[in-house]
Structure formats: C-alpha cells, structure tokens
N, CA, C and O atoms as a CHARMM CRD file, in Angstrom:
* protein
*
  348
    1    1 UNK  N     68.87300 102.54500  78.35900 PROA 1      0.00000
    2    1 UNK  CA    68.54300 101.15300  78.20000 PROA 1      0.00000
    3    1 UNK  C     69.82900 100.36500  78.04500 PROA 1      0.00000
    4    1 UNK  O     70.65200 100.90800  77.30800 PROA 1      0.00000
    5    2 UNK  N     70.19000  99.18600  78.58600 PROA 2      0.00000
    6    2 UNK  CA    70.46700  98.01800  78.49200 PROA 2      0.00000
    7    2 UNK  C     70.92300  97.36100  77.39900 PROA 2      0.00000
    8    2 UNK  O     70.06600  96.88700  76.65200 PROA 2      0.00000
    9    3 UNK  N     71.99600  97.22900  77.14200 PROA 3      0.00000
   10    3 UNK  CA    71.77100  95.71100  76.17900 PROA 3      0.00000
   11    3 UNK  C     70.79500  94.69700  75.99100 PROA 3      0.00000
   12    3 UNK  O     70.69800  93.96700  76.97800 PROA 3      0.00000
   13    4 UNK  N     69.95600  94.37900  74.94200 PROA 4      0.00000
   14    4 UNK  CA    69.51600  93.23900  75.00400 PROA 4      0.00000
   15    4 UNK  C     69.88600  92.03600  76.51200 PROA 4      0.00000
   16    4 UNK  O     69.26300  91.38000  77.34700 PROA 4      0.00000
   17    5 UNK  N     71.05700  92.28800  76.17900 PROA 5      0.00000
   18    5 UNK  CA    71.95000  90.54400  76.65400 PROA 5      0.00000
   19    5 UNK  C     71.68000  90.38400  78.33300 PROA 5      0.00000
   20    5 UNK  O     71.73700  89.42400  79.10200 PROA 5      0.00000
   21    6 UNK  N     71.38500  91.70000  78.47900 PROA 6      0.00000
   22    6 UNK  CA    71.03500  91.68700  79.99600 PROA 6      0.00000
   23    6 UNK  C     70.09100  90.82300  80.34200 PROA 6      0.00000
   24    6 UNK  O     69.01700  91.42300  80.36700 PROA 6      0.00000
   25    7 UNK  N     70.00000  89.96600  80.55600 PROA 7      0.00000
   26    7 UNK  CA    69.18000  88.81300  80.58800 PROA 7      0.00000
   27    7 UNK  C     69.00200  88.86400  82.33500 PROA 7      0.00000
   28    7 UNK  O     67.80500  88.61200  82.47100 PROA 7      0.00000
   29    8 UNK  N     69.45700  89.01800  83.42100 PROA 8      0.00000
   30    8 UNK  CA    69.70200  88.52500  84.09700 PROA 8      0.00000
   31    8 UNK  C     69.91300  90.02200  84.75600 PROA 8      0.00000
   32    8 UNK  O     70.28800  91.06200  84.21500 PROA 8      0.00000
   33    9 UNK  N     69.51400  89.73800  86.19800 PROA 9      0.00000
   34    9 UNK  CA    69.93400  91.37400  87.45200 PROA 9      0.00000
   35    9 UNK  C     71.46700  91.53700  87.43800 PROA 9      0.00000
   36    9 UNK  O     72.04200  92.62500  87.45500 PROA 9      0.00000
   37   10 UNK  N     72.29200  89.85900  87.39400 PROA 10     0.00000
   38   10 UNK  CA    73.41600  89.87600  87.36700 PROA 10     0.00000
   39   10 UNK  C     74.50500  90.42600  86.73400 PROA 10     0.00000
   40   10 UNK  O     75.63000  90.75000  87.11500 PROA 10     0.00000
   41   11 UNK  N     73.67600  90.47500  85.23800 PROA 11     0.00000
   42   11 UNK  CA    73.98000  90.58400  84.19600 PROA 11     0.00000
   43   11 UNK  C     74.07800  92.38900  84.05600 PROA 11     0.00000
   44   11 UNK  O     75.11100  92.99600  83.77400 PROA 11     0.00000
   45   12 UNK  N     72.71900  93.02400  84.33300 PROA 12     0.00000
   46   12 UNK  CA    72.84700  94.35800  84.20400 PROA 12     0.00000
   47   12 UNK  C     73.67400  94.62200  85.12800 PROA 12     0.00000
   48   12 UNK  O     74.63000  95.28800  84.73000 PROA 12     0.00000
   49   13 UNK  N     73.68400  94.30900  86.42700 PROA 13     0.00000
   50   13 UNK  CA    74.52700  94.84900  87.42900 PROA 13     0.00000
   51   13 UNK  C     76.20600  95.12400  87.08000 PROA 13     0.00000
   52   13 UNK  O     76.89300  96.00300  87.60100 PROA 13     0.00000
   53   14 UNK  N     76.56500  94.33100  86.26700 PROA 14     0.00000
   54   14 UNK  CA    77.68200  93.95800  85.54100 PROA 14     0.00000
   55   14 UNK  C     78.33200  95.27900  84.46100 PROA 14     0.00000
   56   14 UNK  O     79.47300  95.47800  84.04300 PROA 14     0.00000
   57   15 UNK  N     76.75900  96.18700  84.21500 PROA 15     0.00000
   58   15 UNK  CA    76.96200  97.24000  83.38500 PROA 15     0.00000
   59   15 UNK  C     76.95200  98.28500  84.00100 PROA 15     0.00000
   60   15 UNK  O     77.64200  99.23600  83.63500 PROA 15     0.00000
   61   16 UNK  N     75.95700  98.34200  85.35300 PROA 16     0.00000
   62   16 UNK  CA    75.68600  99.27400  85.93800 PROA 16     0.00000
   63   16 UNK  C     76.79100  99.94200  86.51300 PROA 16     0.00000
   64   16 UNK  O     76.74900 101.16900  86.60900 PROA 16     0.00000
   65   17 UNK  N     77.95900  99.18900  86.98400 PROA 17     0.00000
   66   17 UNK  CA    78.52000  99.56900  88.47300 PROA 17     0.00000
   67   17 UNK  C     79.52900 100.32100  88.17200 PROA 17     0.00000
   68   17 UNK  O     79.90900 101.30400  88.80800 PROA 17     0.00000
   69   18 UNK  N     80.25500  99.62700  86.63100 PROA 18     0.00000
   70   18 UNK  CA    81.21500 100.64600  85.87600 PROA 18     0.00000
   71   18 UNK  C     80.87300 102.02300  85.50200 PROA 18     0.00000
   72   18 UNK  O     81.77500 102.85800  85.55900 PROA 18     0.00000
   73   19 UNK  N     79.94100 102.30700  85.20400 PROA 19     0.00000
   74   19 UNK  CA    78.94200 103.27800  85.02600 PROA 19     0.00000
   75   19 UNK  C     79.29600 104.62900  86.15500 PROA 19     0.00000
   76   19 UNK  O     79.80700 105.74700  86.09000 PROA 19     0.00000
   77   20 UNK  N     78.63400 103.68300  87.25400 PROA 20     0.00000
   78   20 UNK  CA    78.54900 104.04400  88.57900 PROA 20     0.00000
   79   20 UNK  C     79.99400 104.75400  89.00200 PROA 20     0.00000
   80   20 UNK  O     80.32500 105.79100  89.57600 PROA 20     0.00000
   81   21 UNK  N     80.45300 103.97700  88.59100 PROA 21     0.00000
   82   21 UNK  CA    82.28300 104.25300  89.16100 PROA 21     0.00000
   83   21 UNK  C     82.58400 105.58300  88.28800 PROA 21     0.00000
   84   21 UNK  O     82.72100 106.73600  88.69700 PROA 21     0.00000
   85   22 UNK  N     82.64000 105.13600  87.09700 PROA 22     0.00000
   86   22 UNK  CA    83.13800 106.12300  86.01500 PROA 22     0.00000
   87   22 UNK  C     82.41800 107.95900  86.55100 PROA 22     0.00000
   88   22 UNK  O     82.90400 109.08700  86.46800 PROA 22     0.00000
   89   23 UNK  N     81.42900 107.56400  86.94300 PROA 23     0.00000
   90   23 UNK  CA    80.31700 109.07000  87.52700 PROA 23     0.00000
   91   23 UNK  C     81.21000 109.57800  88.48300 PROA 23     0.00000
   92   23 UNK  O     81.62900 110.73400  88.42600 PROA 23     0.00000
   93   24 UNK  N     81.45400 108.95700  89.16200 PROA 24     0.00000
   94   24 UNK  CA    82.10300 109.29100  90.97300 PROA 24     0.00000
   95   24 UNK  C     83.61300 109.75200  90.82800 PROA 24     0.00000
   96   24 UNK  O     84.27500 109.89500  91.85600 PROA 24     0.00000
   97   25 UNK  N     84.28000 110.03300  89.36400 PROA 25     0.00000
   98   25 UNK  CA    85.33800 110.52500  88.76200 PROA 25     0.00000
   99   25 UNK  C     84.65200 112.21100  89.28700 PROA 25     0.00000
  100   25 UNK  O     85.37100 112.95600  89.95300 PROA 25     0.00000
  101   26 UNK  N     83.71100 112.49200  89.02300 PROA 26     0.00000
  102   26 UNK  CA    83.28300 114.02000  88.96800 PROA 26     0.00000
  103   26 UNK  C     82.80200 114.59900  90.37600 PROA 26     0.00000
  104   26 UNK  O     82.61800 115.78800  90.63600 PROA 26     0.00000
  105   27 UNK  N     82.64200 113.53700  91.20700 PROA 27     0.00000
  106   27 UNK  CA    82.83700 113.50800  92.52500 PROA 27     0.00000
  107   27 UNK  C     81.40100 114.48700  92.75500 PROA 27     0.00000
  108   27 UNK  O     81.25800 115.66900  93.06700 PROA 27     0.00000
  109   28 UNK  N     80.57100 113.53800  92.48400 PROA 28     0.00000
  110   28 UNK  CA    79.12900 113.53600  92.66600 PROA 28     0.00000
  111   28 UNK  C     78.80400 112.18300  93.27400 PROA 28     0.00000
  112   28 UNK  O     79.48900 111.16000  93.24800 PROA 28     0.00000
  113   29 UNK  N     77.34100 112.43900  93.95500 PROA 29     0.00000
  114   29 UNK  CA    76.58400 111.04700  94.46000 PROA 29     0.00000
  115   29 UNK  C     76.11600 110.98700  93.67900 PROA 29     0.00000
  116   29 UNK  O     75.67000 111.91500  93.00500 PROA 29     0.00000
  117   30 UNK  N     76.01100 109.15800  93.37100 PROA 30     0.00000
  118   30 UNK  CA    75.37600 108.67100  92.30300 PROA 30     0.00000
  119   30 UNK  C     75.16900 107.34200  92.95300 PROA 30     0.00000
  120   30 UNK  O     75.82700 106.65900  93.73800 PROA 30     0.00000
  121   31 UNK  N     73.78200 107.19400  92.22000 PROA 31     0.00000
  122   31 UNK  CA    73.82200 105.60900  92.83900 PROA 31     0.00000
  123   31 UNK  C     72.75600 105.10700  91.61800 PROA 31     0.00000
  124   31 UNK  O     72.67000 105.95400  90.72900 PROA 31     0.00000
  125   32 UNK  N     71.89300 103.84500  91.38900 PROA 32     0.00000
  126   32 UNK  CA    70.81500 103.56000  90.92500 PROA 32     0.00000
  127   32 UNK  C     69.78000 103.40200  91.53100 PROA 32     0.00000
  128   32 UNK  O     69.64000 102.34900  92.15300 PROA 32     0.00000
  129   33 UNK  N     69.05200 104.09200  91.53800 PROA 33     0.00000
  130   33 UNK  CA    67.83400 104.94400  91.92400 PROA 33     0.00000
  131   33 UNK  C     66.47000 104.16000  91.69000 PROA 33     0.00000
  132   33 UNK  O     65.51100 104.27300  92.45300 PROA 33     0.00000
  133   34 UNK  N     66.48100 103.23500  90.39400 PROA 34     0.00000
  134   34 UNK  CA    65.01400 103.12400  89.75300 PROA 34     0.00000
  135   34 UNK  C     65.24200 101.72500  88.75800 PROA 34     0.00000
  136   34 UNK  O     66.24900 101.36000  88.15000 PROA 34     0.00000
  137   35 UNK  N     63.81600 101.08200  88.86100 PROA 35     0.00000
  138   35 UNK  CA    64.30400 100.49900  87.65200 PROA 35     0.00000
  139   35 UNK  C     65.30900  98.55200  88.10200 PROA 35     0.00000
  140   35 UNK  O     65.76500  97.62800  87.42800 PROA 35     0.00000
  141   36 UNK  N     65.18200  98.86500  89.50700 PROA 36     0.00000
  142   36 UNK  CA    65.73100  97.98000  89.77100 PROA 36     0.00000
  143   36 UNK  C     66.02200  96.13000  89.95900 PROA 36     0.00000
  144   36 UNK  O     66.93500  95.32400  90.13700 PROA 36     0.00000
  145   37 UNK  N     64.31400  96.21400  89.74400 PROA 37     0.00000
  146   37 UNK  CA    64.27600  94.82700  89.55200 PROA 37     0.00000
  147   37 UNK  C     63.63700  94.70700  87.98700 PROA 37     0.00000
  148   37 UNK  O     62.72400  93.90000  87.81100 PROA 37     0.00000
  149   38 UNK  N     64.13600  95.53400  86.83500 PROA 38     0.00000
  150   38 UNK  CA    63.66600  95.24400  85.24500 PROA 38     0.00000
  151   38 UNK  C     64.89500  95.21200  85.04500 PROA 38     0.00000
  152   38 UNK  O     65.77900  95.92800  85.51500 PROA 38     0.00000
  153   39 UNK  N     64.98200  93.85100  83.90400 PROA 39     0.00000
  154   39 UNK  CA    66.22400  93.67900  82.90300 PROA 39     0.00000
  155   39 UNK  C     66.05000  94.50600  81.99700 PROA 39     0.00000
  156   39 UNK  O     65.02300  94.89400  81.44100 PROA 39     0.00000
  157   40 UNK  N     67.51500  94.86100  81.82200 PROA 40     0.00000
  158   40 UNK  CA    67.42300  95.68400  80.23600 PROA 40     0.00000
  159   40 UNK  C     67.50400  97.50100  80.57700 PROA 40     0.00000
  160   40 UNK  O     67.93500  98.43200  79.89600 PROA 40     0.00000
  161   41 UNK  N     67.02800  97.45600  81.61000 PROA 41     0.00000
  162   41 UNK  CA    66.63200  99.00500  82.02500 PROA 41     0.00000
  163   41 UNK  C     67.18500  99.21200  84.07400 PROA 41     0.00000
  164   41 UNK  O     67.09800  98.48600  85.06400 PROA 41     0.00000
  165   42 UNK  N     67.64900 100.42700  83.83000 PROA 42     0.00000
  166   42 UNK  CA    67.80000 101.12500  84.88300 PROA 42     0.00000
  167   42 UNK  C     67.60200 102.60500  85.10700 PROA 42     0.00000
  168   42 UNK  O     66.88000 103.28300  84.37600 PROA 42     0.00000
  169   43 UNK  N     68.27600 103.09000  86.15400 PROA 43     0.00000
  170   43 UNK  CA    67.67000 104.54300  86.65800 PROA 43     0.00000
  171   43 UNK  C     68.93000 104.88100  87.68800 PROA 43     0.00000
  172   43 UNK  O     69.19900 104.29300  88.73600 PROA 43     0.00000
  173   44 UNK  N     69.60200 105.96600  87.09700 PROA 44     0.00000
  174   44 UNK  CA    70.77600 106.21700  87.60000 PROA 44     0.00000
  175   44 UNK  C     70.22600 107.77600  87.98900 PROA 44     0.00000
  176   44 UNK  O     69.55000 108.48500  87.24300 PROA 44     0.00000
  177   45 UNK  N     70.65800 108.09400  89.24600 PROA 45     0.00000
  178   45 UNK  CA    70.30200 109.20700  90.01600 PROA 45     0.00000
  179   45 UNK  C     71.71400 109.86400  90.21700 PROA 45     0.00000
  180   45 UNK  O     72.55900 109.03500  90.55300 PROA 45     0.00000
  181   46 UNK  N     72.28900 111.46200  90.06500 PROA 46     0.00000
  182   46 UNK  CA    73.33600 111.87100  90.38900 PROA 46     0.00000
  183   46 UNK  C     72.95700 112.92600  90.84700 PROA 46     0.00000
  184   46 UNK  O     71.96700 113.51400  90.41000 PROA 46     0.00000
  185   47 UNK  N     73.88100 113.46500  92.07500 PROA 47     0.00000
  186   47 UNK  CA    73.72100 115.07400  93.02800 PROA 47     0.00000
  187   47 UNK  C     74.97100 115.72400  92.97400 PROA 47     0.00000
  188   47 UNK  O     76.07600 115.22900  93.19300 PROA 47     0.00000
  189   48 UNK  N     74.65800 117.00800  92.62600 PROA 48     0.00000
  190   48 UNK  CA    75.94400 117.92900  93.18000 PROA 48     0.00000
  191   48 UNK  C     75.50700 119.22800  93.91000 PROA 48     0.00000
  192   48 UNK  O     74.58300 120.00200  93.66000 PROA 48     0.00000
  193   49 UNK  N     76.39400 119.23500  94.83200 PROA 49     0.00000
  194   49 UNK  CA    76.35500 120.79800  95.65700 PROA 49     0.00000
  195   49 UNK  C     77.48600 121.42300  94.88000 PROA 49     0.00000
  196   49 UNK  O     78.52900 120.83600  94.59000 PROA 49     0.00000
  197   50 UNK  N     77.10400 123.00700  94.48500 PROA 50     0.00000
  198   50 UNK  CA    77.95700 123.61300  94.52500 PROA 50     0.00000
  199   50 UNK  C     77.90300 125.29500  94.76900 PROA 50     0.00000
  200   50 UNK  O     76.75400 125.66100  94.52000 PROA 50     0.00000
  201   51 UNK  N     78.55100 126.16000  95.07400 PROA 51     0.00000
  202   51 UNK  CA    77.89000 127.38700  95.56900 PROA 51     0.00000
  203   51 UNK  C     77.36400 128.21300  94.21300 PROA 51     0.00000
  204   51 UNK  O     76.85200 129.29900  94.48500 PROA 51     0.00000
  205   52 UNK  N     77.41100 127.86800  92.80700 PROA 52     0.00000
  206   52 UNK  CA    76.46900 128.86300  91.80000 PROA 52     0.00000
  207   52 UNK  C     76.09300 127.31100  90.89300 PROA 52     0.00000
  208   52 UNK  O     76.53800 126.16400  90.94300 PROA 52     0.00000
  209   53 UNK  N     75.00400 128.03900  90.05600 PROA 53     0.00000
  210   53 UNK  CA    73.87600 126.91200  89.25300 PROA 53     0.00000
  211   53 UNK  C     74.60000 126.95400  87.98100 PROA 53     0.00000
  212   53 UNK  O     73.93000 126.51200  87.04800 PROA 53     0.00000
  213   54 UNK  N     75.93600 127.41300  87.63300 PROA 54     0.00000
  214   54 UNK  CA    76.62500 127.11100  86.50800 PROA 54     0.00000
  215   54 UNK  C     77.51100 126.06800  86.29500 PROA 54     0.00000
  216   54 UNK  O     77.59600 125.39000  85.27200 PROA 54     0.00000
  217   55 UNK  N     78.45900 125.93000  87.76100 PROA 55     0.00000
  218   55 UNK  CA    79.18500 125.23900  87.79500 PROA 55     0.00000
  219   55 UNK  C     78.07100 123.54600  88.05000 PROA 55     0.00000
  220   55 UNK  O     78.28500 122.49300  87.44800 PROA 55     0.00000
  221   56 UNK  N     77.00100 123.76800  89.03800 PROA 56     0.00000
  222   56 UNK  CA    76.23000 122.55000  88.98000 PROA 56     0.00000
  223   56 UNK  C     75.86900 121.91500  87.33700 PROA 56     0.00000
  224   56 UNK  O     76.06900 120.75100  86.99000 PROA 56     0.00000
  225   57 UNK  N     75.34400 122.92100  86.54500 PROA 57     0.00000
  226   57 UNK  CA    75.22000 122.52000  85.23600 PROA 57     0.00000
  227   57 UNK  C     76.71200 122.26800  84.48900 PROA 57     0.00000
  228   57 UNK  O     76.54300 121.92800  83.31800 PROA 57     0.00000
  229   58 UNK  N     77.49400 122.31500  84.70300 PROA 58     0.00000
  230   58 UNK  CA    78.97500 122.00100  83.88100 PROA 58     0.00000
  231   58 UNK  C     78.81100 120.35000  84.40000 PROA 58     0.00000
  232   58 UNK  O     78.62900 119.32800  83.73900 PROA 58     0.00000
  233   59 UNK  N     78.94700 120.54900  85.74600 PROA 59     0.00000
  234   59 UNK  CA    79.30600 118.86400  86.24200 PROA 59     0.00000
  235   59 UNK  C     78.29300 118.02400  85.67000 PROA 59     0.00000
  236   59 UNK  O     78.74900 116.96500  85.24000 PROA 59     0.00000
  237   60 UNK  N     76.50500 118.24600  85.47600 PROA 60     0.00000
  238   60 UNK  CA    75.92100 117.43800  84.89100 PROA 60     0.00000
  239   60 UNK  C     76.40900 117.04300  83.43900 PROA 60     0.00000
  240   60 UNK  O     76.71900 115.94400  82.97800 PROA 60     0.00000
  241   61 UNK  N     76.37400 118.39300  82.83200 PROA 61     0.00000
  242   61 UNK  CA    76.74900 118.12000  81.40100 PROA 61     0.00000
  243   61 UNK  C     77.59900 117.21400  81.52000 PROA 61     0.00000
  244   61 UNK  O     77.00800 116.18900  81.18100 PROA 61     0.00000
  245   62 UNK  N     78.94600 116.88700  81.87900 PROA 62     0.00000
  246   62 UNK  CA    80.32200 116.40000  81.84000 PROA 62     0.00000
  247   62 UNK  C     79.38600 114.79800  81.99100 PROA 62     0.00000
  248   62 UNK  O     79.45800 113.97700  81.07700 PROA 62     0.00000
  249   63 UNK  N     78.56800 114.53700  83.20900 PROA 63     0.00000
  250   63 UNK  CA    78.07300 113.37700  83.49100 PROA 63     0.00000
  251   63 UNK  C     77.44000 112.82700  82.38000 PROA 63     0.00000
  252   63 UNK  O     77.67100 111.68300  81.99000 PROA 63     0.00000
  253   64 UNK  N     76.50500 113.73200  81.75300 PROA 64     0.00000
  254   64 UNK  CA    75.22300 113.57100  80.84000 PROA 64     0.00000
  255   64 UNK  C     75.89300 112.69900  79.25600 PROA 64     0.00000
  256   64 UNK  O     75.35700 111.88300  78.50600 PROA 64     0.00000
  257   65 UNK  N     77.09200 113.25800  79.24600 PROA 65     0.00000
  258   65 UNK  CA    78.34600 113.05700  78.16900 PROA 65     0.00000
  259   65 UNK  C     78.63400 112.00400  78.21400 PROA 65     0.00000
  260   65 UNK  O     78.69100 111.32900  77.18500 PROA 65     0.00000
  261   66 UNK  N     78.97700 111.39000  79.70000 PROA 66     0.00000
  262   66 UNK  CA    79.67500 110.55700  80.07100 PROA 66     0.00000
  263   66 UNK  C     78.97000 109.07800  79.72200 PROA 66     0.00000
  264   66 UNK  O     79.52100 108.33700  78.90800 PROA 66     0.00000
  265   67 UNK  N     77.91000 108.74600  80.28000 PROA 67     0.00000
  266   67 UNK  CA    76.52800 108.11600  80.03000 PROA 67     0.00000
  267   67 UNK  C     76.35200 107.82200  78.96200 PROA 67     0.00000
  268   67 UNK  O     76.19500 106.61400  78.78700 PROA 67     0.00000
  269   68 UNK  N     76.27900 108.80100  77.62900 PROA 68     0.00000
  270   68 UNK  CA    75.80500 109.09600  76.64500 PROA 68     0.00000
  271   68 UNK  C     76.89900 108.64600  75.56900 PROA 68     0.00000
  272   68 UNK  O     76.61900 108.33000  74.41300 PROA 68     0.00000
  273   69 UNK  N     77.94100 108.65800  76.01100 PROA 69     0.00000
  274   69 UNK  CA    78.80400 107.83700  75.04400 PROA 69     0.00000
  275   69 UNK  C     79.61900 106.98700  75.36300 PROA 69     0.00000
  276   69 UNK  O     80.79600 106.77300  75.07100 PROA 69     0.00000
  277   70 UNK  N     78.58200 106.32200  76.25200 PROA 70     0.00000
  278   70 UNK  CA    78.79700 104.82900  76.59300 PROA 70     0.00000
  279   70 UNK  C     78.07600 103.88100  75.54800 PROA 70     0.00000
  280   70 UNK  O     76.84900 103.79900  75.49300 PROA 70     0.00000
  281   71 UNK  N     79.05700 103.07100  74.60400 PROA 71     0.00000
  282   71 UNK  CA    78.29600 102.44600  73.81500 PROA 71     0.00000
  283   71 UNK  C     77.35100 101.10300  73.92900 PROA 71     0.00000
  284   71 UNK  O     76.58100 100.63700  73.08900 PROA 71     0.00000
  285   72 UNK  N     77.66900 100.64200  75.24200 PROA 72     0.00000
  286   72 UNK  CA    76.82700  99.62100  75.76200 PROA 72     0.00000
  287   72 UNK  C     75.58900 100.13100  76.58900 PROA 72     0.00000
  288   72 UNK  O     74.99900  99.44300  77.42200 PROA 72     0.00000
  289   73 UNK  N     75.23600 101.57600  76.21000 PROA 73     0.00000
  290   73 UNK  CA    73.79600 101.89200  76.69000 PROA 73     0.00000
  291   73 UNK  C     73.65700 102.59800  75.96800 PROA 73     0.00000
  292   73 UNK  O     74.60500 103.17100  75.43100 PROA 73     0.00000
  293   74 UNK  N     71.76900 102.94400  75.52900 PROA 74     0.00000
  294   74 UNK  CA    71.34300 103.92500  75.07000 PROA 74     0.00000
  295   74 UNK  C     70.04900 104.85300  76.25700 PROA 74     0.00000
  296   74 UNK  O     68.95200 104.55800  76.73200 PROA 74     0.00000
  297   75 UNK  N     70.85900 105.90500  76.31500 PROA 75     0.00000
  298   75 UNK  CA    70.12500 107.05200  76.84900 PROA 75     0.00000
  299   75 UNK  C     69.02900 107.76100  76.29600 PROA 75     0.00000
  300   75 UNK  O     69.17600 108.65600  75.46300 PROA 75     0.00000
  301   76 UNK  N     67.67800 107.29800  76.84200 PROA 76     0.00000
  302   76 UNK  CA    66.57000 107.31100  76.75900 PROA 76     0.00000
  303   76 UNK  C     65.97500 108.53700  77.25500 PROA 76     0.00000
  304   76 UNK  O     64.97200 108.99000  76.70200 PROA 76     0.00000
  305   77 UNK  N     66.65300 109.26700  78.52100 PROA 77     0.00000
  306   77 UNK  CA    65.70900 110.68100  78.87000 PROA 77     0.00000
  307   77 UNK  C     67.09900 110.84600  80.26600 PROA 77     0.00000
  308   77 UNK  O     67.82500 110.10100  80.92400 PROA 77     0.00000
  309   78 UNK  N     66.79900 112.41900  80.09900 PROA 78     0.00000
  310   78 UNK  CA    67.33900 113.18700  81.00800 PROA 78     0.00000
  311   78 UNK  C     66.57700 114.22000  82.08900 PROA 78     0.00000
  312   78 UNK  O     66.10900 115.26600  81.64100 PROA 78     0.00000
  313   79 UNK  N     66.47500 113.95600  83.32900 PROA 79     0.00000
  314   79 UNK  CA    65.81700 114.69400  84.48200 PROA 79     0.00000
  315   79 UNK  C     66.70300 115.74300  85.00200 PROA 79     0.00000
  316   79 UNK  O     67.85200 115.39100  85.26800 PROA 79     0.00000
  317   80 UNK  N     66.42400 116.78700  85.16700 PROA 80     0.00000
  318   80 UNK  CA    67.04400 118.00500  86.20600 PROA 80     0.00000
  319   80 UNK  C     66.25800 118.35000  86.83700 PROA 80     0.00000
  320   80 UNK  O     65.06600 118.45600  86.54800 PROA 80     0.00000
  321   81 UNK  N     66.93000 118.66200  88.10300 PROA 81     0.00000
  322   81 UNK  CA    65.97100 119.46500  89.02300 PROA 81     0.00000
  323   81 UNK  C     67.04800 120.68900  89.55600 PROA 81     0.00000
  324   81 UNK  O     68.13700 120.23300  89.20700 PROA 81     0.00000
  325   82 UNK  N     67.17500 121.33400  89.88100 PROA 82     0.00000
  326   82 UNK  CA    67.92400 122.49100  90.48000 PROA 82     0.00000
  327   82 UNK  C     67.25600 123.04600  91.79600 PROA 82     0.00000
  328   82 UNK  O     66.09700 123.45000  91.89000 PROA 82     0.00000
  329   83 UNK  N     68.16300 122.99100  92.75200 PROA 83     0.00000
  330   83 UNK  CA    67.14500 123.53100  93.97400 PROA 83     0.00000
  331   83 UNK  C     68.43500 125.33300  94.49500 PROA 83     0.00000
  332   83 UNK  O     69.54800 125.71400  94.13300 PROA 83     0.00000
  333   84 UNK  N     67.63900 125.72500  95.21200 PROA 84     0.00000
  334   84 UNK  CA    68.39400 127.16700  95.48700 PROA 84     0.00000
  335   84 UNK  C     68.13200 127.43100  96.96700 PROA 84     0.00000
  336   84 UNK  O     67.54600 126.71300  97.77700 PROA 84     0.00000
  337   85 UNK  N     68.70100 128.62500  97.13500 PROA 85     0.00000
  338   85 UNK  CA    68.74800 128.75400  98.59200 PROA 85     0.00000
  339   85 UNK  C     67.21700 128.90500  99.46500 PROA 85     0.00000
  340   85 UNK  O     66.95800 128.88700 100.66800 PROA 85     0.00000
  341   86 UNK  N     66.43900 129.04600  98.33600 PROA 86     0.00000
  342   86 UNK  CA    65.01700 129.72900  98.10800 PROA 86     0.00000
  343   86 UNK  C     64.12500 128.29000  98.95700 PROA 86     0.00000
  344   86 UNK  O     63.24600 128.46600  99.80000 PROA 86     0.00000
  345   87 UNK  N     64.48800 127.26600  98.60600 PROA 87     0.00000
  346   87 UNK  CA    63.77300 126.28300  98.37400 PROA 87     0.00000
  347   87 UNK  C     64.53200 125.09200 100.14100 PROA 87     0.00000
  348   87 UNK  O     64.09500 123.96200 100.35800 PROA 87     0.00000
C-alpha cells in the first residue's frame, strides 16, 4: 500500500517507478501488473529465469527485502509461483 498522500495516479506513479527501477538492479522483469487505476494501492509483478529454483528464490528474497524496507510503502502480501521444466 501507498501512502495516504497518493491522492492522485500521478502521485502514486511518482512512488511506483523508483520502486520499479530499484527492482531492475537484480536484473529481473518487473513492471506493475495490477491495481492500476486505484490510489493508494498497486501490484508489482517480478520474473526471473534461472537454471536451479534456489538461486530463483535468492533473487526474490533480495527483491521481497527490497520492497519491504521501503518506508514509503507497506507490504501487504507476497505471491510465488515457480514453474519447472515439467510445466
């Protein structure tokens, strides 16, 4: 969630993008996903390929961190999905 102050698309967008940027340090896709026309709230989507499901879980964690102690948001819920060669 948002600041209050987000009053405005302009306004969140303003929070979002640093966000956005700061993710793409770990050199994952990320974009905002959800959530897009509510103030106050968004939905940030991130992907990584990598050849084992450990190193994929390191890079989330690192992300999940990243997000999470950002003090101009509070992190409300976390999604994983993991896909394999199977799938």
């Amino acid at each position: 969630m948002l600041p209050g102050d987000s009053r405005s698309l302009k306004t969140k967008r303003s929070y979002v993008r640093p966000i956005i940027a700061a993710l793409r340090k770990f050199e994952v896709s990320v974009a905002e996903v959800g959530a897009l026309d509510r103030h106050g709230r968004t939905e940030i989507g991130v992907a990584v390929v990598a050849p084992d499901a450990g190193h994929v879980t390191e890079v989330l964690d690192a992300c999940e961190r990243l997000v999470a102690g950002r003090p101009e948001v509070d992190l409300l819920s976390v999604r994983r999905r993991l896909h394999g060669d199977d799938e």
